[in-house]
KESE-402586 format. One record per residue: residue number from 1; chain; x, y, z of N, C-alpha, C, O in turn. Coordinates in steps of 0.05 Angstrom, whole numbers, padded with zeros to 5 digits. Layout:
% KESE-402586
node resi NUM; chain A; n_u X; n_v Y; n_w Z; ca_u X; ca_v Y; ca_w Z; c_u X; c_v Y; c_w Z; o_u X; o_v Y; o_w Z
...
END
This chain:
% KESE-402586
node resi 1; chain A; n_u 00017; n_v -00024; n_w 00000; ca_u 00000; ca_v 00000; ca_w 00000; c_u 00018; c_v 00025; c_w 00000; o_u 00039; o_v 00024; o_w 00012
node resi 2; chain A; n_u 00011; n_v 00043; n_w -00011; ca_u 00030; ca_v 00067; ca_w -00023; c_u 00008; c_v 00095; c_w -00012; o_u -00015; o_v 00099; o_w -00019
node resi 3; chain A; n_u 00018; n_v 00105; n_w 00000; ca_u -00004; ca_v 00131; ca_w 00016; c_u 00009; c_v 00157; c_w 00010; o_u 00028; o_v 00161; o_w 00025
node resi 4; chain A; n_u 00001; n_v 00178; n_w -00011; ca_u 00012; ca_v 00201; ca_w -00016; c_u -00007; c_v 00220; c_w 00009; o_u -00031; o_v 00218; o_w 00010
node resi 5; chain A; n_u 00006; n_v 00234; n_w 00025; ca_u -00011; ca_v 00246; ca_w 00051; c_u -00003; c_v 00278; c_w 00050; o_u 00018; o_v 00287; o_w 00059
node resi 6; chain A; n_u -00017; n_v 00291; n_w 00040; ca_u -00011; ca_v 00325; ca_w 00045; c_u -00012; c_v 00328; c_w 00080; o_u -00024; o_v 00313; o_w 00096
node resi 7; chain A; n_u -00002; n_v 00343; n_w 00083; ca_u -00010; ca_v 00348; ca_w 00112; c_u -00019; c_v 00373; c_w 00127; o_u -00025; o_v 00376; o_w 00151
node resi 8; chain A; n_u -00020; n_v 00394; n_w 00103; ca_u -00044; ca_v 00420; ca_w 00101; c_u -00067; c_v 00406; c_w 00086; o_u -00077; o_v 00421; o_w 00070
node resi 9; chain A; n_u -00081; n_v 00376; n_w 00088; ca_u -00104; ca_v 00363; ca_w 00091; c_u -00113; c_v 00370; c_w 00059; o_u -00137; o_v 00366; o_w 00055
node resi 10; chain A; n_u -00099; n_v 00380; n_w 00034; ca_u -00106; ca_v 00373; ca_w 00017; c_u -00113; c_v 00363; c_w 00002; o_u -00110; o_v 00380; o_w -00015
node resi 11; chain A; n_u -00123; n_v 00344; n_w -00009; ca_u -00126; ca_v 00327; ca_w -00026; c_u -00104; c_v 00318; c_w -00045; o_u -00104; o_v 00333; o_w -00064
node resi 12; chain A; n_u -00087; n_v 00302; n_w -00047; ca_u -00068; ca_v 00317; ca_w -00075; c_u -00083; c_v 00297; c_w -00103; o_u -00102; o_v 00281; o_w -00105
node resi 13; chain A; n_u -00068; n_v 00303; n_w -00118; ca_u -00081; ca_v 00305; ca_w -00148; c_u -00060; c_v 00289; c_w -00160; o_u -00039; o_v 00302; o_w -00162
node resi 14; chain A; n_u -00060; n_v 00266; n_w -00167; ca_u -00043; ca_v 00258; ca_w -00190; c_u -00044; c_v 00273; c_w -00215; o_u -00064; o_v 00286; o_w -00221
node resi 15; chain A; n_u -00020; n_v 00271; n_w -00230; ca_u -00030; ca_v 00278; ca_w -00264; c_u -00022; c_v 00247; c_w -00286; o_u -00002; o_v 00234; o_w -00281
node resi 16; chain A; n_u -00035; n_v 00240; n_w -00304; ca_u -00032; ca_v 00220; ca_w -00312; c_u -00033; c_v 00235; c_w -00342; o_u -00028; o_v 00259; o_w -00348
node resi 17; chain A; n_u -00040; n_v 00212; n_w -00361; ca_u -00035; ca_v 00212; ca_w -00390; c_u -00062; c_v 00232; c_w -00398; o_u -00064; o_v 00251; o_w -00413
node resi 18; chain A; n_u -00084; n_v 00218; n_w -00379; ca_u -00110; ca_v 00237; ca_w -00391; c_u -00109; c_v 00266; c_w -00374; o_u -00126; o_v 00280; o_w -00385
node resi 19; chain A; n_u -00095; n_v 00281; n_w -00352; ca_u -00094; ca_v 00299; ca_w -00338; c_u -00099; c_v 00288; c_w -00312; o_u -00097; o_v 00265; o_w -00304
node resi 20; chain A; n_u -00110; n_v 00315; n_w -00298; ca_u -00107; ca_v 00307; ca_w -00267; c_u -00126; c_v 00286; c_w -00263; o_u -00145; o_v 00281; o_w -00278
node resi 21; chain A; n_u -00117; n_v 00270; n_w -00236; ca_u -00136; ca_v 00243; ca_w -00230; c_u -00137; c_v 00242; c_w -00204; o_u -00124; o_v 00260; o_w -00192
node resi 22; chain A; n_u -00154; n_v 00220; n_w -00185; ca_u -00152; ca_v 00230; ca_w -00160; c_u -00142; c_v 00198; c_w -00143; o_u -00142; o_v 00193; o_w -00119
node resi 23; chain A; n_u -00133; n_v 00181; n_w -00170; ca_u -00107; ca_v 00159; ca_w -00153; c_u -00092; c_v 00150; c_w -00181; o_u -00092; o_v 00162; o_w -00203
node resi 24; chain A; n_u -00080; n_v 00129; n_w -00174; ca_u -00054; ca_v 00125; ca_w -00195; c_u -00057; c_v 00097; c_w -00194; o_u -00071; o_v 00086; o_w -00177
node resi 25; chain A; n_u -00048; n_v 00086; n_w -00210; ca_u -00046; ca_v 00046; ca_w -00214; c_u -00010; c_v 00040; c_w -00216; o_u 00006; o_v 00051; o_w -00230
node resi 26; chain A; n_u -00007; n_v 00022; n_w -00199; ca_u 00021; ca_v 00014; ca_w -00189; c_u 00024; c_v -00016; c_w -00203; o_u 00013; o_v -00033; o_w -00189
node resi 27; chain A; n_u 00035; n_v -00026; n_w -00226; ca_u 00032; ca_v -00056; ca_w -00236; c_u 00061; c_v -00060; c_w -00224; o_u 00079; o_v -00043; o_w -00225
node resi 28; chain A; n_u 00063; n_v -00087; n_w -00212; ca_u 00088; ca_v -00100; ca_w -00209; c_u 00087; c_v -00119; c_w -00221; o_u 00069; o_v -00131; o_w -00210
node resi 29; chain A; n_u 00093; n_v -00127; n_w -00232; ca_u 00108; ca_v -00158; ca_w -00241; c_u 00128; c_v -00180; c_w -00224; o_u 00134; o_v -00204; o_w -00227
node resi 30; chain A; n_u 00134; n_v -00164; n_w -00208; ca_u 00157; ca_v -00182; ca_w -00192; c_u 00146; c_v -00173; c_w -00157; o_u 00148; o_v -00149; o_w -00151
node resi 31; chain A; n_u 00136; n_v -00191; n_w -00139; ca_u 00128; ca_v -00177; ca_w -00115; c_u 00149; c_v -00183; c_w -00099; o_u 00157; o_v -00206; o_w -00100
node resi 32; chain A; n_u 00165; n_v -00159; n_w -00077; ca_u 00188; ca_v -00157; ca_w -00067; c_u 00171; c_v -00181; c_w -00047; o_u 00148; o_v -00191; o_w -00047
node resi 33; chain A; n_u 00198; n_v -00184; n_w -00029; ca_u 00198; ca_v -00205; ca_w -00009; c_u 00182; c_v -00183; c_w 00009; o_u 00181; o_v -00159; o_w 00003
node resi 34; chain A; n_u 00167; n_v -00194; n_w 00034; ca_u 00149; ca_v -00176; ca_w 00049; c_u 00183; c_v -00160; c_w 00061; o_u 00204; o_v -00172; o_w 00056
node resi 35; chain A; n_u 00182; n_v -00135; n_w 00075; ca_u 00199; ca_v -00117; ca_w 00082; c_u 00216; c_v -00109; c_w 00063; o_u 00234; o_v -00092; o_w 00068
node resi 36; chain A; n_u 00213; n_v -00119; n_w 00039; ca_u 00241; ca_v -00101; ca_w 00031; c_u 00236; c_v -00076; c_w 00017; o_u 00211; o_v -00075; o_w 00014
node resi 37; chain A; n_u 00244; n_v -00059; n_w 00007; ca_u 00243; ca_v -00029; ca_w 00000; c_u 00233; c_v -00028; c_w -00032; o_u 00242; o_v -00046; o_w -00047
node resi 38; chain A; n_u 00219; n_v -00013; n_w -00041; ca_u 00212; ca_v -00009; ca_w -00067; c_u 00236; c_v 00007; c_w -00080; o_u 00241; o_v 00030; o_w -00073
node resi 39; chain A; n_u 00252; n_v -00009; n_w -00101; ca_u 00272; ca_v 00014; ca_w -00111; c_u 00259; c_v 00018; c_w -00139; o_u 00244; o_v 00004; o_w -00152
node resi 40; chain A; n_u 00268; n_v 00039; n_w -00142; ca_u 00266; ca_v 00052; ca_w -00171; c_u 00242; c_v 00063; c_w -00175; o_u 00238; o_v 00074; o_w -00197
node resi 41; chain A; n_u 00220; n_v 00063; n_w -00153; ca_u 00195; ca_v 00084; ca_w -00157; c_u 00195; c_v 00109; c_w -00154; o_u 00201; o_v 00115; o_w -00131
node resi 42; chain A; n_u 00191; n_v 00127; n_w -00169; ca_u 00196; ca_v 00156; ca_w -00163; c_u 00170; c_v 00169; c_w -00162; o_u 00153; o_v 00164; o_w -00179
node resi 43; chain A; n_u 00166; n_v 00183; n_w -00144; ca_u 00139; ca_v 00205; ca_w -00144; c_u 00148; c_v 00233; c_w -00135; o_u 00157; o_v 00240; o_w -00113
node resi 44; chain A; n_u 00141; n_v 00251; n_w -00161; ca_u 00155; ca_v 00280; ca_w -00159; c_u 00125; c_v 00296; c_w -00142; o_u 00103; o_v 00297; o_w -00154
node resi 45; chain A; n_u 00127; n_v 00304; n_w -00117; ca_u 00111; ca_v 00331; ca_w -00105; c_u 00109; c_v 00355; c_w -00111; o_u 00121; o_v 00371; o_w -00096
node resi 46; chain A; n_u 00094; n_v 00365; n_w -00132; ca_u 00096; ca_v 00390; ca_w -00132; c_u 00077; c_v 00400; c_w -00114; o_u 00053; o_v 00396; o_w -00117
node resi 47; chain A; n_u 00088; n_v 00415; n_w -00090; ca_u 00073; ca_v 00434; ca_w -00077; c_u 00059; c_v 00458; c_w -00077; o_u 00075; o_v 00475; o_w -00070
node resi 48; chain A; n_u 00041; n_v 00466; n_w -00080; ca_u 00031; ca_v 00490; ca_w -00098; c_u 00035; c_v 00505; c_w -00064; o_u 00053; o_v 00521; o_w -00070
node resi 49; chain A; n_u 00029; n_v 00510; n_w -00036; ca_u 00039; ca_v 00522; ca_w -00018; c_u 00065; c_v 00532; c_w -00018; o_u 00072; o_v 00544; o_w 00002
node resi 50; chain A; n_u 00081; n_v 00529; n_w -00038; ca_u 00111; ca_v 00533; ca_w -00037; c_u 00111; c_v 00559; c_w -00054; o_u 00132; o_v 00571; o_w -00060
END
């Protein structure tokens, strides 16, 4: 489970191929062993408060 959490209680907004969305789809093909770290996923925050 993957939880993007504003914490000025925003909502945040993905952007995808069709524009903004209000979640994202994660496909793995390979499922890590339970504990180990997700490498190579990147999720950029743009903060519009900034």
């Amino acid at each position: 489970t993957i939880r993007v959490v504003d914490l000025n209680n925003h909502p945040p907004t993905f952007f995808g191929e069709n524009g903004p969305q209000n979640v994202f789809e994660l496909t793995m093909y390979e499922h890590p062993p339970e504990g180990e770290f997700l490498r190579g996923l990147k999720i950029t925050v743009n903060d519009s408060d900034q």
